[in-house]
Each structure stands twice: as C-alpha cells, then as structure tokens.
Backbone bond lengths (Angstrom), bond angles and torsions (degrees), N, CA, C in turn:
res aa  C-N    CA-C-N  psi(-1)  N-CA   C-N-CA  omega(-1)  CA-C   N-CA-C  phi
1 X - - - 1.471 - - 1.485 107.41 -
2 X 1.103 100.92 122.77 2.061 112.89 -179.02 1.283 98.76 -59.42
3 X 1.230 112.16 155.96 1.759 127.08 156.51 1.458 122.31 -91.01
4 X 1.131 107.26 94.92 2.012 92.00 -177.15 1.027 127.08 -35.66
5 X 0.970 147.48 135.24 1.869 151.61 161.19 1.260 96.51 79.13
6 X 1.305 140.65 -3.01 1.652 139.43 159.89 1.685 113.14 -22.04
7 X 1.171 130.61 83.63 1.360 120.17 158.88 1.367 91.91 111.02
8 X 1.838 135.88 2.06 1.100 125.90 166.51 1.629 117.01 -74.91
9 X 1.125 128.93 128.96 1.711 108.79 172.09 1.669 116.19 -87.99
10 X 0.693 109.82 146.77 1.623 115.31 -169.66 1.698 108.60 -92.00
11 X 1.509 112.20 107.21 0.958 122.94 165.89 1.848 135.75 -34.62
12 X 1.603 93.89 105.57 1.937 90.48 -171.82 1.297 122.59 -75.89
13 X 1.791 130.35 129.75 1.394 114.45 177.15 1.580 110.28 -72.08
14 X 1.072 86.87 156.48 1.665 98.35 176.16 1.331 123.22 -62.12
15 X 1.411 103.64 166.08 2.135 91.05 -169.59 1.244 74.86 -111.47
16 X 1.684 101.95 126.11 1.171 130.88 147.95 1.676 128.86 -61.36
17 X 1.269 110.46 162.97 2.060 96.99 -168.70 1.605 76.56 -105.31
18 X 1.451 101.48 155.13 1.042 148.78 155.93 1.864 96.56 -28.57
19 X 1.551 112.91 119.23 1.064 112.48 153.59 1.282 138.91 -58.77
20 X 1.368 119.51 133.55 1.791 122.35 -168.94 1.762 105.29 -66.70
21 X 1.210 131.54 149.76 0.821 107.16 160.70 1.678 108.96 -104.12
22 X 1.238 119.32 160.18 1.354 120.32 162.85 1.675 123.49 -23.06
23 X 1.422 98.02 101.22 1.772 84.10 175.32 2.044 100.26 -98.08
24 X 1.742 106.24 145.69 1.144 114.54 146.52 1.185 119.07 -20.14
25 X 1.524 119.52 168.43 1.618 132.93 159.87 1.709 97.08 -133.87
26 X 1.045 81.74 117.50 2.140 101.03 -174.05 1.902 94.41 -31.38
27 X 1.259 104.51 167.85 0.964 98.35 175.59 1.865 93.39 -126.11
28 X 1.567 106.98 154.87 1.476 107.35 -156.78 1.319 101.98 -53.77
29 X 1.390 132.02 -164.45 1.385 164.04 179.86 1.477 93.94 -83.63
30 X 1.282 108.65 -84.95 1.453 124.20 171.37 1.386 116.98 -14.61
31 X 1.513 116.80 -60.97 1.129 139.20 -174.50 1.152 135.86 -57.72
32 X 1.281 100.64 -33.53 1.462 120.84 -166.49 1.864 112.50 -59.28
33 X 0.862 134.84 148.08 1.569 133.78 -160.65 1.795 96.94 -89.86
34 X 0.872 122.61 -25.30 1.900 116.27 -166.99 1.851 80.57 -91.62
35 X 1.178 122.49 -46.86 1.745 125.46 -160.75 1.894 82.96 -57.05
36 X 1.436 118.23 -50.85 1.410 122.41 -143.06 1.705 82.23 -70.02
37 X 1.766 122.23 -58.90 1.383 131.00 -170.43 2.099 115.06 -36.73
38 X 1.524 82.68 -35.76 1.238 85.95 -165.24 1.829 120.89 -97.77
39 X 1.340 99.12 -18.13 1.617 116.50 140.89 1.145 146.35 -53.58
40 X 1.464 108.85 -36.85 1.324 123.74 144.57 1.331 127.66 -89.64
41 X 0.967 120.83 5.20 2.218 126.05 157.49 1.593 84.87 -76.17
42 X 1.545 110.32 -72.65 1.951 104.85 -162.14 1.852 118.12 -41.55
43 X 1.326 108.87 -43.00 1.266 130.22 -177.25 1.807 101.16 -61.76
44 X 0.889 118.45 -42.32 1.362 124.47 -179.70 1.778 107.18 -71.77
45 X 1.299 85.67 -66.99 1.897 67.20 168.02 1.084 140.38 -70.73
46 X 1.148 122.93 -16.91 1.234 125.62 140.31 1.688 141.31 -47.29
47 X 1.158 107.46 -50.47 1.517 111.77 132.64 1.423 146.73 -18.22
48 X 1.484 87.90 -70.01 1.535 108.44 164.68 1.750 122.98 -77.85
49 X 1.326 126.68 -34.97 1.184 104.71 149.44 1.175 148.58 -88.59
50 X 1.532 105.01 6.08 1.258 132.48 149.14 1.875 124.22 -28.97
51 X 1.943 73.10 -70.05 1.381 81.46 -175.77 1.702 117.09 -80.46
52 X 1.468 126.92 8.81 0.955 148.25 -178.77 1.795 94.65 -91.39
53 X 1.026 118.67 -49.99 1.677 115.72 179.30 1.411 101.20 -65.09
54 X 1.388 111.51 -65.24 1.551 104.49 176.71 1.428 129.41 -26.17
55 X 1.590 120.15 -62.17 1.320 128.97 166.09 1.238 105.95 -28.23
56 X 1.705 112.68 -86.37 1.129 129.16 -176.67 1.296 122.95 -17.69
57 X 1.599 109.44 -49.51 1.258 108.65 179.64 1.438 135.14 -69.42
58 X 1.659 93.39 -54.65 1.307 106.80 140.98 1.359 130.48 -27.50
59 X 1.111 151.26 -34.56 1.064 156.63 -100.42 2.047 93.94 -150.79
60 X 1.269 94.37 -47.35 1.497 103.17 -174.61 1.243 99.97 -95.36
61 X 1.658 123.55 -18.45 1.830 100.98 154.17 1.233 114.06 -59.50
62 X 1.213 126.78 -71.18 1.566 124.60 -148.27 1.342 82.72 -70.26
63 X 1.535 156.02 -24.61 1.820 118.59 163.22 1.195 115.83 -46.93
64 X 1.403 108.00 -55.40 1.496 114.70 -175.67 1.268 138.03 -44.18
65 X 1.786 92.95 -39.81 1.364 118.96 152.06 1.408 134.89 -47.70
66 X 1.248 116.32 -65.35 1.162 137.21 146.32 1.321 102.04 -40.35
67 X 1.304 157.93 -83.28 1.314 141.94 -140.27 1.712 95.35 -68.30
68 X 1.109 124.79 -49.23 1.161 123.14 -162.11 1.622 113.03 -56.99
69 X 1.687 105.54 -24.55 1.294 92.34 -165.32 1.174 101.13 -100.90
70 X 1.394 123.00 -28.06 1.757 118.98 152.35 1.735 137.90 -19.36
71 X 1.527 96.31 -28.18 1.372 126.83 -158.65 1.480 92.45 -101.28
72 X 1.573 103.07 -34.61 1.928 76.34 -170.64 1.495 95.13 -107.75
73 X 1.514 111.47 9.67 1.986 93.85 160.61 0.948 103.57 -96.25
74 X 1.364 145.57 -9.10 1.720 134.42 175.55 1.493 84.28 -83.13
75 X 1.146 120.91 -43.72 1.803 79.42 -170.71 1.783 129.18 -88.20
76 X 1.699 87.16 15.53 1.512 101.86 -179.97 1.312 97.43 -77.21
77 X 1.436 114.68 -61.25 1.647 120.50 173.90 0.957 114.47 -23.76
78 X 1.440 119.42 -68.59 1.607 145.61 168.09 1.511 110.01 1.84
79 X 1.608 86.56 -83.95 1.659 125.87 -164.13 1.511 88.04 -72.88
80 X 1.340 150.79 -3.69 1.331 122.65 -175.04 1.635 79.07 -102.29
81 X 1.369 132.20 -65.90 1.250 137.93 -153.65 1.840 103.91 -59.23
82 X 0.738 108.56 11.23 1.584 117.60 -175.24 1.363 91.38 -125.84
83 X 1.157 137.34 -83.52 1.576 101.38 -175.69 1.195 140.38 -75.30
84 X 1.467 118.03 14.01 0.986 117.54 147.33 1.565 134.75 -92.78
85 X 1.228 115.61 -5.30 0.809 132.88 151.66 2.081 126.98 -47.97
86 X 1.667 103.23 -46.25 0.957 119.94 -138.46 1.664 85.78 -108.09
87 X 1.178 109.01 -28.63 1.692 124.96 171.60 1.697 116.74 -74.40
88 X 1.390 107.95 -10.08 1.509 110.80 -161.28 1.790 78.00 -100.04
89 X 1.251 111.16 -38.99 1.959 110.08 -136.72 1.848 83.33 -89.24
90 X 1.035 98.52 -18.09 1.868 108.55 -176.36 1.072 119.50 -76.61
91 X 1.688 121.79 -25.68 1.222 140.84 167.85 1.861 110.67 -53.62
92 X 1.477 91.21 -47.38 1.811 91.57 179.11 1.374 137.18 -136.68
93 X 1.657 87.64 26.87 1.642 111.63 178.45 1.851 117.96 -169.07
94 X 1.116 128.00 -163.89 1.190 110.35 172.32 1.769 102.72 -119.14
95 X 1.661 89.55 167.72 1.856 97.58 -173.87 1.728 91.43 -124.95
96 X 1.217 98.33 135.71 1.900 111.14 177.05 1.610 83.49 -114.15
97 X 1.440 114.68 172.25 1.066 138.85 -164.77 1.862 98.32 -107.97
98 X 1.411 89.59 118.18 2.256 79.21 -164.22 0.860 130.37 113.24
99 X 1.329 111.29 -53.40 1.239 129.92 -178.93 1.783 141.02 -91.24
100 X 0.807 124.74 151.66 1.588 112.77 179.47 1.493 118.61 -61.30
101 X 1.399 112.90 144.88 1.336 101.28 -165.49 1.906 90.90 -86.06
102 X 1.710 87.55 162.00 1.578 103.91 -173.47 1.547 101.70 -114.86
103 X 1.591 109.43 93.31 1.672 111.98 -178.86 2.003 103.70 -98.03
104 X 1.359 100.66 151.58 1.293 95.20 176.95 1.049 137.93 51.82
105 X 1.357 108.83 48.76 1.350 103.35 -168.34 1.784 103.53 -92.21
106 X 1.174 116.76 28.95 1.351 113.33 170.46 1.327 124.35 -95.77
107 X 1.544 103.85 -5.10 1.684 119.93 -172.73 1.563 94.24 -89.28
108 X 1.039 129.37 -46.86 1.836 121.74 171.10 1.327 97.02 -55.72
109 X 1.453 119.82 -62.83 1.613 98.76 -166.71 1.514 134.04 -67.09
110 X 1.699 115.83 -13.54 1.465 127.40 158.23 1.612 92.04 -58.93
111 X 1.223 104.70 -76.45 1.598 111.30 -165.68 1.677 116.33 -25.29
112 X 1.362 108.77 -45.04 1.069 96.00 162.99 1.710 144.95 -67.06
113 X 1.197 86.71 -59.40 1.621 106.59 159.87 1.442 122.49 -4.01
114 X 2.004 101.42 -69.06 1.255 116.87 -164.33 1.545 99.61 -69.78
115 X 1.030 128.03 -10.80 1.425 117.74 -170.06 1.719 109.67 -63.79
116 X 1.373 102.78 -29.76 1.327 111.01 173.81 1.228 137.94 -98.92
117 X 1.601 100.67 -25.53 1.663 125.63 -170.19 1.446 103.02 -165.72
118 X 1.500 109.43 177.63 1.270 128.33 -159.01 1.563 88.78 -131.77
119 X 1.793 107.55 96.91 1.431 100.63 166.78 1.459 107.48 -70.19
120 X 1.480 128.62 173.16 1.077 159.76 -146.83 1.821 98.62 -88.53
121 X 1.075 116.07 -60.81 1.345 138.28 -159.76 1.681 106.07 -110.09
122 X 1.598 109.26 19.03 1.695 108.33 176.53 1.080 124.48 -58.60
123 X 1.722 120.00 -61.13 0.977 140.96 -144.55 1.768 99.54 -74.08
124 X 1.766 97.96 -54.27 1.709 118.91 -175.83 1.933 95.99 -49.25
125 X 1.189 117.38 -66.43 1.332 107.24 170.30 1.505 152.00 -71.79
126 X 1.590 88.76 3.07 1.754 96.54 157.16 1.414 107.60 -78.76
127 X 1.464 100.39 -41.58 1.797 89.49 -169.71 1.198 113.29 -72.63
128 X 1.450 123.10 -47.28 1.287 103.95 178.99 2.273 123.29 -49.34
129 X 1.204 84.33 -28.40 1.941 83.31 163.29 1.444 102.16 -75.55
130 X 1.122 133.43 -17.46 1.325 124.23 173.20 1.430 98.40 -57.95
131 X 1.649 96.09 -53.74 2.139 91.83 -158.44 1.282 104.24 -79.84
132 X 1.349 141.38 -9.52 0.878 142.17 -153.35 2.115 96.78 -102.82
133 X 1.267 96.47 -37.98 1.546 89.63 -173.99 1.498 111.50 -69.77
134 X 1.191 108.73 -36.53 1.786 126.82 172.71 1.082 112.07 -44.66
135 X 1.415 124.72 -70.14 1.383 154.55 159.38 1.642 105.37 -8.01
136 X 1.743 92.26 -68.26 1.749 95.44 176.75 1.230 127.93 -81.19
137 X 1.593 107.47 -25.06 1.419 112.29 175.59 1.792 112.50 -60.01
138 X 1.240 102.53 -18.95 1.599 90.19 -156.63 1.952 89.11 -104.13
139 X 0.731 105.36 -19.85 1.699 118.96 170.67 1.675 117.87 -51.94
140 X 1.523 94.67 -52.34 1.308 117.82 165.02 1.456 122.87 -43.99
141 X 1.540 87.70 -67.69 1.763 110.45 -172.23 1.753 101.52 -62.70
142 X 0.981 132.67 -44.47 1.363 131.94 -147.60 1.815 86.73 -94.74
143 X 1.202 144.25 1.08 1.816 135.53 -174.95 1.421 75.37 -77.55
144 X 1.669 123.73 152.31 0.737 145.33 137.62 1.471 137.04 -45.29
145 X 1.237 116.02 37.70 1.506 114.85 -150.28 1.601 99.85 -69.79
146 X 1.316 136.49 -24.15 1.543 115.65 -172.32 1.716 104.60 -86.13
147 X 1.136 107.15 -35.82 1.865 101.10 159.90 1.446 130.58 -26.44
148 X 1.801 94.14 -56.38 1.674 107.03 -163.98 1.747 96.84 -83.46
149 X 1.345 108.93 -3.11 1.516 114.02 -178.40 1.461 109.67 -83.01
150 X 1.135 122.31 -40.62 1.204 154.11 -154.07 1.131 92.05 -61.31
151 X 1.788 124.86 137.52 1.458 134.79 166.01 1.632 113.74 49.36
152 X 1.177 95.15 17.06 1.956 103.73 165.33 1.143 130.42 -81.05
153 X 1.234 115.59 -15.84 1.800 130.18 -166.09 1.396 129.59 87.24
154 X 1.550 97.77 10.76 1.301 127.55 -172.72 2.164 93.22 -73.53
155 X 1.250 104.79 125.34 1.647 115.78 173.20 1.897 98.22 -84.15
156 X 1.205 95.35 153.91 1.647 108.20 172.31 1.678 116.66 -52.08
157 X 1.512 107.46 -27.10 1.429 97.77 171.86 1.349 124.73 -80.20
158 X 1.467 107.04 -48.52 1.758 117.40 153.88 1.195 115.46 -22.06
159 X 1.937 112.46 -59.47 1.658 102.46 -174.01 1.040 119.13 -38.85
160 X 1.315 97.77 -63.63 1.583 142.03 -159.39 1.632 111.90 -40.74
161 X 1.574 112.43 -34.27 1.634 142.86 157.31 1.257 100.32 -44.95
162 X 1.329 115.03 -81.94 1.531 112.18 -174.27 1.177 121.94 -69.22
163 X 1.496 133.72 -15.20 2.015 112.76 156.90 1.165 102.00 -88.77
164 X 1.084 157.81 -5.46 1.369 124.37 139.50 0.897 129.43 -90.12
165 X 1.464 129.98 -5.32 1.950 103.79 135.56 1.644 132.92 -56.71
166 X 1.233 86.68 -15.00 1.650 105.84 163.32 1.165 122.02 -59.50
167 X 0.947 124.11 -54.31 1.557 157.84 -124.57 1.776 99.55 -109.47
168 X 1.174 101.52 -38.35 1.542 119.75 -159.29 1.644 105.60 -101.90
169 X 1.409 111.45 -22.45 1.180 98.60 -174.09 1.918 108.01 -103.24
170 X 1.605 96.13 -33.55 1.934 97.72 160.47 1.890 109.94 -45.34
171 X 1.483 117.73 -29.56 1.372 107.54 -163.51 1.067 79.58 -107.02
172 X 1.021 176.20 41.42 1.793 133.51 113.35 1.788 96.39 -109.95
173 X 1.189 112.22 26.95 1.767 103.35 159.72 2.117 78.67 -119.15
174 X 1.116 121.36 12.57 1.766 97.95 166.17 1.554 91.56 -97.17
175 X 1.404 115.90 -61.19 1.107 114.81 179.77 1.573 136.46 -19.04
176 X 1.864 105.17 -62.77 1.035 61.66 158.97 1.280 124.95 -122.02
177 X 1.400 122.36 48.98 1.470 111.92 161.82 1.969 108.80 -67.68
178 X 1.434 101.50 -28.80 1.492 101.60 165.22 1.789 108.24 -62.82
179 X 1.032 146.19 -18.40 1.388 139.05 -171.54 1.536 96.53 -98.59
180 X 1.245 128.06 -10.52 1.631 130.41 -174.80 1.579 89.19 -85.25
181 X 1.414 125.41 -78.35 0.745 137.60 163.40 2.058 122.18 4.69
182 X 1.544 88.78 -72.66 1.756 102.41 179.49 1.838 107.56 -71.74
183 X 1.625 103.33 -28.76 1.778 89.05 164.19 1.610 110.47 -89.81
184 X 1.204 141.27 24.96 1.401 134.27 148.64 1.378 112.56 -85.36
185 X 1.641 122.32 -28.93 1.249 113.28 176.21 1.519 96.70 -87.63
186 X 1.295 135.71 -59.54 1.098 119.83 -179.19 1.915 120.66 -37.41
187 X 0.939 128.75 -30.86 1.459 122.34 177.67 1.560 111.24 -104.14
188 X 1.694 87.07 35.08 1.891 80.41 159.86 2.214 86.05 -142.58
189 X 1.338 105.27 45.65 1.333 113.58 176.47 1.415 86.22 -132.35
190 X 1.741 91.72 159.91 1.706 93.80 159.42 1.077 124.67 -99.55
191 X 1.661 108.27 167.94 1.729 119.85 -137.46 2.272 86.57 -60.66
192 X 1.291 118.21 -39.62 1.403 96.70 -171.42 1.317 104.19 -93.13
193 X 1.021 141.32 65.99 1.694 167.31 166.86 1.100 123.79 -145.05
194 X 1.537 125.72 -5.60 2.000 133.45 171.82 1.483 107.70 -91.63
195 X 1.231 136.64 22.16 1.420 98.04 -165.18 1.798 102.05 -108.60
196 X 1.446 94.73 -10.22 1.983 94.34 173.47 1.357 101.91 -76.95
197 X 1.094 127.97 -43.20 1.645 143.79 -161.45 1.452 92.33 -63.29
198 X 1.448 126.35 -64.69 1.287 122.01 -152.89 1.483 96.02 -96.83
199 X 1.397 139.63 -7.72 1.401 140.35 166.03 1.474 116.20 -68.05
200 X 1.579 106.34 -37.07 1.372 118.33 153.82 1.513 131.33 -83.26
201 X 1.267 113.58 -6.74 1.208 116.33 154.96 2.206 125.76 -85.48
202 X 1.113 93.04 -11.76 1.241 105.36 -178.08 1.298 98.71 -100.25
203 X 1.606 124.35 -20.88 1.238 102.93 176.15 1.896 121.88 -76.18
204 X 1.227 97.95 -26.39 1.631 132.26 -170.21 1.649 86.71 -57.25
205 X 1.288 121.05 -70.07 1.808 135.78 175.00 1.628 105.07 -34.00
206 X 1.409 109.92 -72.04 1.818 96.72 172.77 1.425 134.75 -58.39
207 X 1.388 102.99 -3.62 1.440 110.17 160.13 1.471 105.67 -92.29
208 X 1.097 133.67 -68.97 1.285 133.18 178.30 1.826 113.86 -22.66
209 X 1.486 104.63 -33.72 1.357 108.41 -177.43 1.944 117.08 -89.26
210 X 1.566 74.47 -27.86 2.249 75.81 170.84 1.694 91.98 -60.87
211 X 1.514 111.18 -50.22 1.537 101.92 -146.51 1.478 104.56 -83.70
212 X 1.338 114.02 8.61 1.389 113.22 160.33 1.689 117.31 -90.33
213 X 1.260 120.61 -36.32 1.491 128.22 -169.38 1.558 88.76 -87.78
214 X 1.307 147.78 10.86 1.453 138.26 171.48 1.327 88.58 -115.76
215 X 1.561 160.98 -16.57 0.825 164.02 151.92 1.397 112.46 -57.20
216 X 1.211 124.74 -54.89 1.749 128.56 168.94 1.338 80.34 -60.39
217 X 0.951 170.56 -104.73 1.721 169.34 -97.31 1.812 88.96 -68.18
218 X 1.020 93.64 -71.63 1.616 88.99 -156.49 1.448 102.30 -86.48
219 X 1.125 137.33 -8.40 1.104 131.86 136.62 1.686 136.07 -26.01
220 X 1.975 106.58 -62.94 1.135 121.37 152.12 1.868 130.91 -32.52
221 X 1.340 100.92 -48.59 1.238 121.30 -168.76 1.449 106.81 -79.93
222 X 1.600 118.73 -44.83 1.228 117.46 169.37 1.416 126.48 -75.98
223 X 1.166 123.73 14.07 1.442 148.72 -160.87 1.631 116.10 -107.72
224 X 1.863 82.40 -53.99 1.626 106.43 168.14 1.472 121.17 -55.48
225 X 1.244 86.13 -53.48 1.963 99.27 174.75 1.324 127.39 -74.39
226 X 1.652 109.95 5.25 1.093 110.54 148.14 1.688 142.66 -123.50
227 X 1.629 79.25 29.54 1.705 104.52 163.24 1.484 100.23 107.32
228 X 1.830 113.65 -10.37 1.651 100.11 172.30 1.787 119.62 -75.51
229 X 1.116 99.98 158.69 1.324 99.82 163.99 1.951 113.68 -116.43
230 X 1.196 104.57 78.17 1.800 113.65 -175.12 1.972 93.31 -57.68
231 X 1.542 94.76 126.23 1.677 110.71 155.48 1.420 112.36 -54.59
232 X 1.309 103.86 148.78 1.858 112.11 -179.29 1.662 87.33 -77.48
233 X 1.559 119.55 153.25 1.292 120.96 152.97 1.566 116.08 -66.54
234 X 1.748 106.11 160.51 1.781 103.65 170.37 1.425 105.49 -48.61
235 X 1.319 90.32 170.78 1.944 122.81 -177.60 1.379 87.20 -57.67
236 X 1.401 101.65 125.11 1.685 103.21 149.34 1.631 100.57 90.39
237 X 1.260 131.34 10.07 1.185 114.75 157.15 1.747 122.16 -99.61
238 X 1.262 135.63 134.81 1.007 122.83 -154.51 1.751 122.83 -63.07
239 X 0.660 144.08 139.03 1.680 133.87 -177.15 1.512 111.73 90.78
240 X 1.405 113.79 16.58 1.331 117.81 -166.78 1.772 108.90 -101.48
C-alpha cells in the first residue's frame, strides 16, 4: 500500500514584502495652520499700523489745514487793523511806512508861533485839532479790536500787542489834543504871559510823541504776528 505524498516536497509560497501602510500627502506650505496663524498675526499688523499711518496722516492734514487757515485770518485781522489804523492817522496827519505816524503837526507849529505873536488863524486852528483829535481818538477806541482778534490764533501775548498799540496811540492823540487845548488859552493871554502855558503845552507834545513811537513799537510786533513783516523806519526816527 503506497503512502500518499511520500517523497512529494511541498511547494513554498513566496515571502511576500511587508504591506505599505498608507502614507499621508504633505499638506501645502500655504496650508499649513501655524503658516496660516502666523499670516494672519503679520496681516493684522499691518492693518493696524496701517491704520495708525492713515490717522496720522490724516491727522497732520486737517493741522495743516487748520494752520493754514489760521494764518490767513490773523492776517485778515492784521490787514483790517492796519488800514484802519492808517486811514484814521491820515485823516489828520501823515503815515510813512515804519514809521510813527506824524498827526497834527500844526499844534507845534501854532505852539510855537505864539511864543512871539498871535498868528491870525491860532486859536480857529488849535481847536479844530482839538475836534479833530477827539474825533479820532474816540474812533480808535470804540473799533472793536478784541472781537476781530477773537478766534484768530492770535496767543494772549499777540493780543496783548495790539491793545496797546491801541492804547498808545488814543494817548498821545489825547495828549496832545490836551496841548491844543493849553495853546487856545494861551493865545487869549498876552504874548509876555504864554510861556508856562505853552512850556506846558510843549511838554504834553513830547509825550504825545514817546506814546506815539511806543505805539509804532507794538504796532510792528502786532503786525508781525500777523504774518506782516513792517519795514524799520529811517535812522533817527523815534520807534524805528
């Protein structure tokens, strides 16, 4: 009796490799969640100082803006208070550019006069510098000058420039309407009876003239600060 499979060898399967396992597929650059985290931090600040430049910029227009238009109402103020200024003092004397204005100068030249004689036409032309200084003084005084100052960009010291050029030029046009004044009484004295009257009237005039050449002073200054640049008067005029 045979042996089955006696002396058959039994065929070996082959060794198979090791199954792969599933690999991933990278995920992009782009993609990646810390790349995405950190793209959006940069993007943000950027953004944000973005909008930090923007402001900024913004921000330094409308100064600019604002400054500019500051600049041309101070010198609106300016330019009004200057010719009116220059229109009042023109009415009863002359205005140089610089210089202090020269009002009345007919009250020195009576003043003198009488020291010796009794011109003809003294008395009629003191007074009328009487009415005439009043006239402007109060013309002066009554402009609104802290109004037209008002909300200009004008600082408290600036103001402060222009009322006392204010200030300075009503008192030596009072002054000397007070020295007009003392030669109307003086030329109703006789000629050797004027010389206190009109010594004190001449003194009244050299004040009138400080408080005019400190008036071109602050005049200048308030002029400046509103974008003019006023010429110095010639050598040797006072306030120059």
């Amino acid at each position: 009796m045979a042996i089955k499979g006696k002396g058959r060898t039994k065929t070996r399967q082959p060794v198979r490799a090791p199954r792969r396992e599933p690999v991933p597929v990278p995920v992009p650059f782009a993609k990646r969640r810390g790349v995405q985290v950190l793209a959006a931090f940069i993007a943000g600040l950027l953004v944000f100082w973005g909008g930090i430049w923007l402001t900024n910029g913004l921000r330094e227009q409308d100064q600019t803006t604002e400054r500019a238009q500051q600049e041309l109402l101070r010198r609106r103020a300016g330019a009004a208070w200057k010719s009116f200024i220059e229109t009042q003092a023109g009415t009863i004397g002359t205005v140089t550019e610089g210089s202090p204005p020269v009002v009345l100068p007919q009250v020195s030249a009576v003043l003198a006069a009488l020291g010796e004689r009794t011109p003809e036409d003294a008395v009629s032309t003191l007074q009328g510098a009487v009415a005439d200084a009043k006239e402007v003084s109060e013309a002066i005084a009554s402009y609104d000058l802290s109004g037209s100052l008002t909300g200009k960009g004008f600082d408290k010291g600036e103001a402060l420039r222009f009322l006392s050029a204010r200030d300075e030029i009503v008192t030596s046009l009072s002054l000397t309407r007070e020295a007009a004044l003392l030669g109307v009484a003086a030329a109703r004295l006789d000629v050797a009876d004027r010389a206190a009257a009109i010594a004190r009237a001449q003194t009244l005039l050299a004040l009138a003239d400080a408080a005019m050449a400190r008036f071109q002073t602050h005049q200048n200054e308030a002029l400046s600060a509103a974008g003019f640049n006023p010429q110095p008067g010639p050598p040797g005029v006072p306030g120059a």
